[in-house]
C-alpha positions in Angstrom: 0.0 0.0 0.0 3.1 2.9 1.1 5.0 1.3 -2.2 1.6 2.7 -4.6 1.3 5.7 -2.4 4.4 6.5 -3.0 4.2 6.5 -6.8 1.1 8.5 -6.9 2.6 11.0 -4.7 5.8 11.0 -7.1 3.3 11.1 -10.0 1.2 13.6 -8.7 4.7 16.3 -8.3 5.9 15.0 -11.8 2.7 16.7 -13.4 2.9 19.6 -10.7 6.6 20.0 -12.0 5.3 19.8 -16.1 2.6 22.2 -15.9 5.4 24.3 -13.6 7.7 23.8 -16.8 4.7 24.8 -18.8 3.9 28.2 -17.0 7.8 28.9 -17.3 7.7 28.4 -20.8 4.9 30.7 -22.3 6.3 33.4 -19.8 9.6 32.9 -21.9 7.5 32.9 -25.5 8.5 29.7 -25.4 5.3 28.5 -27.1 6.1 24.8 -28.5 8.0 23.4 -25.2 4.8 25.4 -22.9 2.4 23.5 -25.4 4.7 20.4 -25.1 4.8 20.1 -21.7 0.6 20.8 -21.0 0.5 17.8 -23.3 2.8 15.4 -21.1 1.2 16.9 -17.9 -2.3 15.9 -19.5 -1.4 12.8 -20.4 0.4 12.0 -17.1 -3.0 13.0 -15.6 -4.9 10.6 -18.0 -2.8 7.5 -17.5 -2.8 8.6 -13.3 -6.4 8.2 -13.4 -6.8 5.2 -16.0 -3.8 3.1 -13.6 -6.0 4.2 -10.3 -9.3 2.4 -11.9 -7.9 -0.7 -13.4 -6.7 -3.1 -10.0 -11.0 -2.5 -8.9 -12.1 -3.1 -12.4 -10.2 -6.7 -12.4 -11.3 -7.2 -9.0 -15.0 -6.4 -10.6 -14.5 -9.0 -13.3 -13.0 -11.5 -10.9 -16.1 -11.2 -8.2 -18.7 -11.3 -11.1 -17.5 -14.4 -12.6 -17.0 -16.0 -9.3 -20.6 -15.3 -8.6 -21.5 -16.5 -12.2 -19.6 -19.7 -11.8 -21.7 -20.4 -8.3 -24.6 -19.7 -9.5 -24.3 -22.7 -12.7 -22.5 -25.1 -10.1 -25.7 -24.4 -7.7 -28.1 -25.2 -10.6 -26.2 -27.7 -12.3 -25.8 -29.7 -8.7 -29.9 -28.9 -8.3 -30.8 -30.2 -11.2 -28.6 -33.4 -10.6 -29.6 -34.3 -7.1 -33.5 -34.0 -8.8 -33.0 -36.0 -11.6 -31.6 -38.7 -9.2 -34.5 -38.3 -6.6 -36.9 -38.6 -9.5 -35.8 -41.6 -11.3 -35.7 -43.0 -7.9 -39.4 -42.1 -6.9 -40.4 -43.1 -10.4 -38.9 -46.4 -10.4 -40.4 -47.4 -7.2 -43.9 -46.4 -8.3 -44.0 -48.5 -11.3 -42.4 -51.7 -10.9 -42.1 -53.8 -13.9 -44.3 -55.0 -16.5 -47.0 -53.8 -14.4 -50.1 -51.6 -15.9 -50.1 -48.2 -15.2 -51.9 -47.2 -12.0 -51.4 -44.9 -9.6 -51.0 -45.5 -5.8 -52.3 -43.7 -3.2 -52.0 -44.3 0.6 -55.0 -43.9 2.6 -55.8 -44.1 6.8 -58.5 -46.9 7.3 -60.6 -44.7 9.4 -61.2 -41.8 6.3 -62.4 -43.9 3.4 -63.9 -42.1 1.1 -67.6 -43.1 0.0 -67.5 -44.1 -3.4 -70.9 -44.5 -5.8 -69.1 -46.8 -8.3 -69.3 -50.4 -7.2 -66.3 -51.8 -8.6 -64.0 -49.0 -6.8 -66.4 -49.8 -3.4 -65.8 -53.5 -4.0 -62.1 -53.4 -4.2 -61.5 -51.0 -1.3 -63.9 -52.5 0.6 -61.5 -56.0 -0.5 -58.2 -53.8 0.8 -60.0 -52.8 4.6 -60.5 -56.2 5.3 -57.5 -57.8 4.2 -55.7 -55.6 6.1 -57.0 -55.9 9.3 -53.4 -56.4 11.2 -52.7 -52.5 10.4 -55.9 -50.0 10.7 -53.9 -47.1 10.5 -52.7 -47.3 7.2 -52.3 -49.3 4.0 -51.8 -49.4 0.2 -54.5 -49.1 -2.0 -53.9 -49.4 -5.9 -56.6 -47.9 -8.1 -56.7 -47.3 -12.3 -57.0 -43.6 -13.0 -60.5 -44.2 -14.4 -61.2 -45.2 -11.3 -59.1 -42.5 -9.8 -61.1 -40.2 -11.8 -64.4 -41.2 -11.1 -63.6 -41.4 -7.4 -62.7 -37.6 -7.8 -65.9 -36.5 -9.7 -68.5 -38.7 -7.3 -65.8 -36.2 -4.6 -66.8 -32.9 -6.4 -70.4 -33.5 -7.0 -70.6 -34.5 -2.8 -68.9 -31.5 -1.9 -70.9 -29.4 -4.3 -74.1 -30.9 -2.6 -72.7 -30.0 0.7 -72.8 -26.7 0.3 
């Protein structure tokens, strides 16, 4: 930190000095060497400030890409750990070569009425054979049934109201 302060300081008197040399020169009619040394003072004064802003713009740079970087190592790790959980979950809701059917897991004590007698029948089939657990159990119905189970719900609860 001293070793940059230093060099600005040194900087700073080297343009204090050329416009100095400057002033000297158009009180001499010295025209060309005055205009000659406003240019190098100037210029000293551009490339001051440009050397001043460049060590924060890198820094910049460096802490935006970091943060970029994170950011696609956060998603692609995300998206990774998900694909995994979801493969996972979907292979041990479908085993093999079976038909597709969604399971659900329903307590004992809430069955839900149902007006179809085929969906009635088969969870009525489930209650009783498992009698050894009450509290819960897995029930396997088709999505037709699935879906009239869910319209004989919505036309109860419409009624209801």
């Amino acid at each position: 930190m001293e070793r940059s302060g230093r060099s600005l300081f040194r900087r700073i008197r080297s343009v204090r000095s050329s416009l100095d040399n400057a002033e000297q020169s158009f009180l001499d009619n010295k025209d060309i060497r005055g205009e000659l040394d406003l240019m190098l003072a100037e210029a000293e004064l551009k490339n001051l400030r440009r050397k001043k802003d460049v060590p924060w713009s890198w820094n910049r740079h460096l802490l935006a890409a970091c943060a970029a970087g994170l950011l696609v190592l956060a998603g692609f790790g995300g998206w990774y750990c998900a694909k995994d959980h979801y493969l996972q979950r979907r292979a041990a809701a479908a085993p093999a070569g079976a038909h597709v059917s969604t399971p659900v897991t329903a307590p004992v004590r809430q069955a839900v009425p149902v007006k179809t007698a085929v969906a009635k029948q088969t969870v009525q089939q489930d209650i009783t054979a498992a009698g050894e657990e009450p509290e819960k159990q897995q029930v396997t119905i088709s999505k037709a049934d699935m879906r009239k189970l869910v319209q004989s719900a919505r036309v109860e609860l419409s009624n209801s109201k």
